[in-house]
PDB file of N, CA, C and O in Angstrom, chain B, residues numbered from 101:
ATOM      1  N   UNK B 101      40.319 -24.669   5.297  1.00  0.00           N
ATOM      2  CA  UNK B 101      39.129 -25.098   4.569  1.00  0.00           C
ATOM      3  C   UNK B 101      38.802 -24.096   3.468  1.00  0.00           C
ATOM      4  O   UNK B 101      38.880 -22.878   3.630  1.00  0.00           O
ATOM      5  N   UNK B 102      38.444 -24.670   2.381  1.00  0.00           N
ATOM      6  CA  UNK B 102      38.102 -23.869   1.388  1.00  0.00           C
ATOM      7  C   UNK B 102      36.983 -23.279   1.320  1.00  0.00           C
ATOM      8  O   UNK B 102      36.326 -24.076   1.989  1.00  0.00           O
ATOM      9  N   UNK B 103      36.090 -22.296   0.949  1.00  0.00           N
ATOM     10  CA  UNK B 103      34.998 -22.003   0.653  1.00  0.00           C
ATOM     11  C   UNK B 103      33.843 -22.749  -0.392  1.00  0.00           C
ATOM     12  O   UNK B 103      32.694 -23.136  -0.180  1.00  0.00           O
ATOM     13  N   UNK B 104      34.724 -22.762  -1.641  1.00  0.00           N
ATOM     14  CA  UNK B 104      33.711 -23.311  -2.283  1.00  0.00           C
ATOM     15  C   UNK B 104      32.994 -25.223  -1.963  1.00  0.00           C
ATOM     16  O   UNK B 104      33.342 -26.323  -1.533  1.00  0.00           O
ATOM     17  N   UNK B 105      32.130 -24.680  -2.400  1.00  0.00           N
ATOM     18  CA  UNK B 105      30.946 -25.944  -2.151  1.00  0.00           C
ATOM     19  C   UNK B 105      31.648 -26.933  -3.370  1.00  0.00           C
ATOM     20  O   UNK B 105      32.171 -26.406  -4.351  1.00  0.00           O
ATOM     21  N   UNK B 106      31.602 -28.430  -3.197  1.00  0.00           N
ATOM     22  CA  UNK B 106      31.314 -29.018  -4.154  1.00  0.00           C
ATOM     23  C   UNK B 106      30.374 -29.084  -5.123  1.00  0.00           C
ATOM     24  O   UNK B 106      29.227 -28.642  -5.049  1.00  0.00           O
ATOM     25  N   UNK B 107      30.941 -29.712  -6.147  1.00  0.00           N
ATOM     26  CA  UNK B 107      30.241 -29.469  -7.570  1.00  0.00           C
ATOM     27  C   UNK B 107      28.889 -30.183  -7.392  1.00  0.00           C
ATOM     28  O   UNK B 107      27.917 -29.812  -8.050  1.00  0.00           O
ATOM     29  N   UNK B 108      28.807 -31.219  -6.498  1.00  0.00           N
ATOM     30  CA  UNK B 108      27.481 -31.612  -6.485  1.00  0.00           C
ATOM     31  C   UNK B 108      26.343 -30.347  -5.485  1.00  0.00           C
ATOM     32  O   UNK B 108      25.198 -29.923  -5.643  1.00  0.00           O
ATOM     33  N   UNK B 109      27.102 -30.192  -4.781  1.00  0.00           N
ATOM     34  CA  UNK B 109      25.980 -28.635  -4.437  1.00  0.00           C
ATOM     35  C   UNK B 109      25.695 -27.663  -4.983  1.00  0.00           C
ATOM     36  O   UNK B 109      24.728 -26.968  -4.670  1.00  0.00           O
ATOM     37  N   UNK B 110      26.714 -27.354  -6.179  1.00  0.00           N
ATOM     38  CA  UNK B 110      26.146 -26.775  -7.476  1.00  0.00           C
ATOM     39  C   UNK B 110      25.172 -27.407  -8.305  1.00  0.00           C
ATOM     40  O   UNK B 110      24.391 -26.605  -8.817  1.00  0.00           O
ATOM     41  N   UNK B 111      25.026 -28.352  -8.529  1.00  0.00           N
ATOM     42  CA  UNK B 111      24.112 -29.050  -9.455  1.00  0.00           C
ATOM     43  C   UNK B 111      22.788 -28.811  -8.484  1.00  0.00           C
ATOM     44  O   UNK B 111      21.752 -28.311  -8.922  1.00  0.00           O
ATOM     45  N   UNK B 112      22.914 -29.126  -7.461  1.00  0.00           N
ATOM     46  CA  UNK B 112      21.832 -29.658  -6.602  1.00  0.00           C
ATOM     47  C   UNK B 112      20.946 -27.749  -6.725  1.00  0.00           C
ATOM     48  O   UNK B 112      19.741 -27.576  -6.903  1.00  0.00           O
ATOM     49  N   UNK B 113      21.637 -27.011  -6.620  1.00  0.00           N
ATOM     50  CA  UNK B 113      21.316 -25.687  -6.577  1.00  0.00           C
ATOM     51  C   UNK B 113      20.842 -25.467  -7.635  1.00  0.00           C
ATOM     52  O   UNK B 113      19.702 -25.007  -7.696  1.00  0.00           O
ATOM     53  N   UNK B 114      21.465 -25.689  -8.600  1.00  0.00           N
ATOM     54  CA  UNK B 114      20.854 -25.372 -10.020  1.00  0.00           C
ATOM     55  C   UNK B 114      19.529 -25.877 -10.568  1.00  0.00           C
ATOM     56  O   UNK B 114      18.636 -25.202 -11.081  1.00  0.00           O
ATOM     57  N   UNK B 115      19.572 -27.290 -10.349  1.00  0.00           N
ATOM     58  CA  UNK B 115      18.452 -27.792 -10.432  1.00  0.00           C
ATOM     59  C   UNK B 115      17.361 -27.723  -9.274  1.00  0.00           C
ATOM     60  O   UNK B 115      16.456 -28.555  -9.216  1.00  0.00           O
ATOM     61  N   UNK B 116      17.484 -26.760  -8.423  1.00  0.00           N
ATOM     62  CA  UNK B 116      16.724 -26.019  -7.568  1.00  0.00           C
ATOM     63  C   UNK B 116      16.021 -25.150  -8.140  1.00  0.00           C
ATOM     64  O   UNK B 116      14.827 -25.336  -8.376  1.00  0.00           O
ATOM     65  N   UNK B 117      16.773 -23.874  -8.504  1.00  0.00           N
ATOM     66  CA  UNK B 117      16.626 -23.065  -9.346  1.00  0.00           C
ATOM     67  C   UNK B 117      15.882 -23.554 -10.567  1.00  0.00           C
ATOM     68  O   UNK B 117      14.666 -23.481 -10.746  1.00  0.00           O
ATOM     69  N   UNK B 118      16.382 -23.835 -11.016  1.00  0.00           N
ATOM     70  CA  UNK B 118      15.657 -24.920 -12.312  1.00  0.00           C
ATOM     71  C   UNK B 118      14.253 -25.315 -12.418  1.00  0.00           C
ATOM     72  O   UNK B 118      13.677 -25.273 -13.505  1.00  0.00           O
ATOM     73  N   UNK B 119      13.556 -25.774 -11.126  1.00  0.00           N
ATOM     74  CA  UNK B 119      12.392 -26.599 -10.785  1.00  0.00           C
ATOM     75  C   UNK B 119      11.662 -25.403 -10.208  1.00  0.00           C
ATOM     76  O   UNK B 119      10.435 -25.460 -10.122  1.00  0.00           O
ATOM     77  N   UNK B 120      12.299 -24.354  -9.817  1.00  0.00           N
ATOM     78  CA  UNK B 120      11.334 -22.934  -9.098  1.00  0.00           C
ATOM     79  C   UNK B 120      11.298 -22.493 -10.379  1.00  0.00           C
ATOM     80  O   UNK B 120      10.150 -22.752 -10.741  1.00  0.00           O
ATOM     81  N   UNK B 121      11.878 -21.975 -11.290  1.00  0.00           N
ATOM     82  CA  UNK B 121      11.374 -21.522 -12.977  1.00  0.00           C
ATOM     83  C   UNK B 121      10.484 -22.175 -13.700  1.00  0.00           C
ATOM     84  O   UNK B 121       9.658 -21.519 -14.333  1.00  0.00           O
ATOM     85  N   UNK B 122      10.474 -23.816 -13.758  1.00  0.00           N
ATOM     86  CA  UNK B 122       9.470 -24.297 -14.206  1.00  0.00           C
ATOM     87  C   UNK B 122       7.894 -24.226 -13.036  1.00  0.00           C
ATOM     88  O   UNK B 122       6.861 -24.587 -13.601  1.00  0.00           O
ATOM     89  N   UNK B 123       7.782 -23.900 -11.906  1.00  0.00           N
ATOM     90  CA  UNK B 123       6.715 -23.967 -11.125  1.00  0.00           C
ATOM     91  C   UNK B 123       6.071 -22.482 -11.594  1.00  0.00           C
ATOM     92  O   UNK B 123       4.995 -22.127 -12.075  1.00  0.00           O
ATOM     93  N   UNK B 124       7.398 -21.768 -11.167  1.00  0.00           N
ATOM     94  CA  UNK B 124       6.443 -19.872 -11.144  1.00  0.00           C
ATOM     95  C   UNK B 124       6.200 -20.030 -12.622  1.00  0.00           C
ATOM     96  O   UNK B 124       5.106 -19.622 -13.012  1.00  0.00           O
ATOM     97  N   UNK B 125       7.178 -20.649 -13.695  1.00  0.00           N
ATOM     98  CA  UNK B 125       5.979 -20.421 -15.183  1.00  0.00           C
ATOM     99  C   UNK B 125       5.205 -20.828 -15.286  1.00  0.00           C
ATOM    100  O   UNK B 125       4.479 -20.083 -15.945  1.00  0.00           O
ATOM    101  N   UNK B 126       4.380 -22.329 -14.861  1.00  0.00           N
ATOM    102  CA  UNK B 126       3.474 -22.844 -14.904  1.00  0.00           C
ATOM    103  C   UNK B 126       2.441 -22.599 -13.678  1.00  0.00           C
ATOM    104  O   UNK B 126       1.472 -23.339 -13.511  1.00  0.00           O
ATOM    105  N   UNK B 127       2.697 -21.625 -12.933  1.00  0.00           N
ATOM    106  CA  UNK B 127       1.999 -20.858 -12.174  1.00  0.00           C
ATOM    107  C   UNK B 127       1.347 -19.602 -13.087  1.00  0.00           C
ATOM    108  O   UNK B 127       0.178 -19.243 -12.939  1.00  0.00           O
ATOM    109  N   UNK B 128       1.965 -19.190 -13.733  1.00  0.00           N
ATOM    110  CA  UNK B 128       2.220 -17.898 -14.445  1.00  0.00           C
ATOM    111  C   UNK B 128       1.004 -18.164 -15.522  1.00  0.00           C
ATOM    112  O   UNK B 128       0.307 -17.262 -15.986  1.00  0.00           O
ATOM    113  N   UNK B 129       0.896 -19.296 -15.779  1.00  0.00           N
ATOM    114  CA  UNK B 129      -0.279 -19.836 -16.875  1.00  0.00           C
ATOM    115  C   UNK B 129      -1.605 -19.631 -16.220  1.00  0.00           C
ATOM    116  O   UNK B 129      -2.559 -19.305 -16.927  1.00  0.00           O
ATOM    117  N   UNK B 130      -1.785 -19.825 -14.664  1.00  0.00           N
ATOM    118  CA  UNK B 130      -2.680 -19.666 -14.398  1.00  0.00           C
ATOM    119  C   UNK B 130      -3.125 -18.648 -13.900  1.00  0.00           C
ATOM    120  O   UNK B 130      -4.339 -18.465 -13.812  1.00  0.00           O
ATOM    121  N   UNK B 131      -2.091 -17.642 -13.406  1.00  0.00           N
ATOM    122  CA  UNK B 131      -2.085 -16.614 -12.081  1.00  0.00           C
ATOM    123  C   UNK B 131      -1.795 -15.488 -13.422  1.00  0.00           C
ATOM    124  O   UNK B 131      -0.806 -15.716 -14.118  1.00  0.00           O
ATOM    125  N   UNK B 132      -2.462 -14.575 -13.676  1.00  0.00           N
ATOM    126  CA  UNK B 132      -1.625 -13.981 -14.416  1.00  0.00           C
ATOM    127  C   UNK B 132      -1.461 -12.317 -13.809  1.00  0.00           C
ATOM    128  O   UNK B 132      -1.994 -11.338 -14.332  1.00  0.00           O
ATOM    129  N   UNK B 133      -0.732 -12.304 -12.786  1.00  0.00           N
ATOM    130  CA  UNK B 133      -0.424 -11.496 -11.651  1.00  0.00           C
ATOM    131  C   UNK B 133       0.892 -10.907 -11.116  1.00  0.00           C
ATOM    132  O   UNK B 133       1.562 -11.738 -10.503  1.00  0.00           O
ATOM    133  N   UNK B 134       1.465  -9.584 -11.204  1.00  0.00           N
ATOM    134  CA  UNK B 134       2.899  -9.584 -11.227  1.00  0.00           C
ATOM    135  C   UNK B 134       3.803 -10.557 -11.967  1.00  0.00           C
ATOM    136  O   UNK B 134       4.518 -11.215 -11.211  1.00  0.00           O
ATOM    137  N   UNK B 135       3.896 -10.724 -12.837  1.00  0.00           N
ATOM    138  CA  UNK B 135       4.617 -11.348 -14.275  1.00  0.00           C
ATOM    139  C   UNK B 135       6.057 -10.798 -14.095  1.00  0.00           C
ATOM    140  O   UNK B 135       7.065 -11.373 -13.685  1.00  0.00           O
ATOM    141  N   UNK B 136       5.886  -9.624 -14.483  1.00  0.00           N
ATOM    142  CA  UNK B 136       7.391  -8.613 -14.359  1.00  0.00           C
ATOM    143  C   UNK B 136       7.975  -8.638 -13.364  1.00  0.00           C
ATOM    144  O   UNK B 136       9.202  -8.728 -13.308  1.00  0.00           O
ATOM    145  N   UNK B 137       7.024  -8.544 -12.129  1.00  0.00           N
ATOM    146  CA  UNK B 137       7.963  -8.413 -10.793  1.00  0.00           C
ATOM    147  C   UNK B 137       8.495  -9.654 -10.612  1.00  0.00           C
ATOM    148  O   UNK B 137       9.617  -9.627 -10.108  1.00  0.00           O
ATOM    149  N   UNK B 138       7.890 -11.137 -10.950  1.00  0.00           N
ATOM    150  CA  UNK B 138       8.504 -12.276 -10.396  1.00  0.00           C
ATOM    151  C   UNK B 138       9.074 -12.482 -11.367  1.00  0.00           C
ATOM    152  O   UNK B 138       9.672 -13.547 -11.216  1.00  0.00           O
ATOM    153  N   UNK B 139       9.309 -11.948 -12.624  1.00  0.00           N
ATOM    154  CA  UNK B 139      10.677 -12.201 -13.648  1.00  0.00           C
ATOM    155  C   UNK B 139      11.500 -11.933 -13.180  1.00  0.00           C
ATOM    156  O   UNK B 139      12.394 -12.694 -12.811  1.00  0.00           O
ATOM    157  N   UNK B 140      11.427 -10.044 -12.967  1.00  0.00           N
ATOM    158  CA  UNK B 140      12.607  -9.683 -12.724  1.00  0.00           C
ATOM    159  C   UNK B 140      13.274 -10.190 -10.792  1.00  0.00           C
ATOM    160  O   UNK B 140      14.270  -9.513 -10.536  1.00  0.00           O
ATOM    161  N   UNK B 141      13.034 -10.787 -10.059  1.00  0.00           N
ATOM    162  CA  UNK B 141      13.051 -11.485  -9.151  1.00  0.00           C
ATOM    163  C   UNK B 141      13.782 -12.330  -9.346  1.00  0.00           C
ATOM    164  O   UNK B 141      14.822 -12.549  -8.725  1.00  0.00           O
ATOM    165  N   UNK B 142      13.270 -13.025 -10.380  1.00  0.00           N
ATOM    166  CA  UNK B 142      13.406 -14.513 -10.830  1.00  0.00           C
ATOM    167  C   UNK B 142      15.206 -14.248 -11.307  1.00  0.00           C
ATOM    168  O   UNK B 142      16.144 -14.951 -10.933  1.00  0.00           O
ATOM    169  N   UNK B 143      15.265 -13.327 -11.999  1.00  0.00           N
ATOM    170  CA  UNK B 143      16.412 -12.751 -12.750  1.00  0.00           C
ATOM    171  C   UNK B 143      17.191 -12.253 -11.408  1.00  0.00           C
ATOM    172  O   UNK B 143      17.380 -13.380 -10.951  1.00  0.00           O
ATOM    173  N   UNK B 144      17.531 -11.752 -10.851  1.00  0.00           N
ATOM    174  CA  UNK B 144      18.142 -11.607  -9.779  1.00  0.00           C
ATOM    175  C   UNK B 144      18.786 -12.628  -9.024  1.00  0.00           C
ATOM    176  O   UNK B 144      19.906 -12.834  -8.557  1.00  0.00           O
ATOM    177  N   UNK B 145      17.594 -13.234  -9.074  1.00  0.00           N
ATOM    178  CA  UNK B 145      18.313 -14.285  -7.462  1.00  0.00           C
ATOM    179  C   UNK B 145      18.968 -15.442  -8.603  1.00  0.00           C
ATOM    180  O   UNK B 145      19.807 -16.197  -8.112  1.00  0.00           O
ATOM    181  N   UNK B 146      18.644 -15.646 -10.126  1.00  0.00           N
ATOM    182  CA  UNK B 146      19.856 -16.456 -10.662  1.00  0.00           C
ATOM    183  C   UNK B 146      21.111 -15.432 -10.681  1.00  0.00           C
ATOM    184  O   UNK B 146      22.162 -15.840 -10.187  1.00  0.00           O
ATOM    185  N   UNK B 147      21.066 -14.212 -11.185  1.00  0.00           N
ATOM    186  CA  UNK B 147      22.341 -13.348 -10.942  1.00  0.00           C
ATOM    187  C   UNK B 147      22.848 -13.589  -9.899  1.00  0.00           C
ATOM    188  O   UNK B 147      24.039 -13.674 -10.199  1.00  0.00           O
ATOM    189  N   UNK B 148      22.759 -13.776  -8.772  1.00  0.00           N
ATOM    190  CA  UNK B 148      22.833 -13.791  -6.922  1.00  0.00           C
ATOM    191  C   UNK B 148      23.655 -15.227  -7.238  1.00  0.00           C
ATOM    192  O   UNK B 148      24.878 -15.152  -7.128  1.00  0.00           O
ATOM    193  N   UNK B 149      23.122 -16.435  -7.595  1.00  0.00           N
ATOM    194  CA  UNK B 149      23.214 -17.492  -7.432  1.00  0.00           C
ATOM    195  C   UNK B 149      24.780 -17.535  -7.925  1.00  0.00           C
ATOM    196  O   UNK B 149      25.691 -17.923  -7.193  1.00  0.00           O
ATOM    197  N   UNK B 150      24.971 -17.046  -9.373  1.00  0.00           N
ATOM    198  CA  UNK B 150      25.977 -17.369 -10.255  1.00  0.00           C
ATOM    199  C   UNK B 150      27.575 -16.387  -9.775  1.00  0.00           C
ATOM    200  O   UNK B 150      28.728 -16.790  -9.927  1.00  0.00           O
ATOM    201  N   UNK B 151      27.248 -15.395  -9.339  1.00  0.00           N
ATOM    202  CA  UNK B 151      27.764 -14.535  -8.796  1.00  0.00           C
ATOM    203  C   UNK B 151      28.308 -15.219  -7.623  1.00  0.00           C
ATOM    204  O   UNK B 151      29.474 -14.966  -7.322  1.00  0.00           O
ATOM    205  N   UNK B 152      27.575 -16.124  -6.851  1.00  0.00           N
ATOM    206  CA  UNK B 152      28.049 -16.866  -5.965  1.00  0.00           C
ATOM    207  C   UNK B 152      28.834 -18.221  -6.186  1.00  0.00           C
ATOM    208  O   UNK B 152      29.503 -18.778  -5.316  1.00  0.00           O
ATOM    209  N   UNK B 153      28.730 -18.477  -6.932  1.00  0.00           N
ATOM    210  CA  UNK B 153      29.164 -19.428  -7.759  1.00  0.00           C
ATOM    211  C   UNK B 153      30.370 -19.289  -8.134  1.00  0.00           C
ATOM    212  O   UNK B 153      30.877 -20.109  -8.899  1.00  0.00           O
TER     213      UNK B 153
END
C-alpha cells in the first residue's frame, strides 16, 4: 500500500485549510487579538500541510 492519499483528500484538505483562513480573517475583523501569533500559526500548519503533501 502506498502512502499517499488521493488527490481528492488533497483538495478536500486544502479547501479545509482554505475555509479556516477565510474564518480566522473574518474573525480577525472583529477580534483584534493575537493577529501575529495566529498568522504565524496559520503559516505553519500550511507549511506542515504542504510538506506533507
Amino acid at each position: 500500500m502506498s502512502f499517499c492519499p488521493p488527490i481528492h483528500s488533497h483538495n478536500t484538505l486544502l479547501l479545509f485549510v482554505f475555509y479556516t483562513l477565510i474564518i480566522i480573517h473574518k474573525a480577525n475583523k472583529y477580534l483584534y487579538f493575537s493577529t501575529n501569533i495566529m498568522q504565524n500559526t496559520i503559516l505553519n500548519v500550511i507549511k506542515e500541510v504542504y510538506i506533507s503533501i
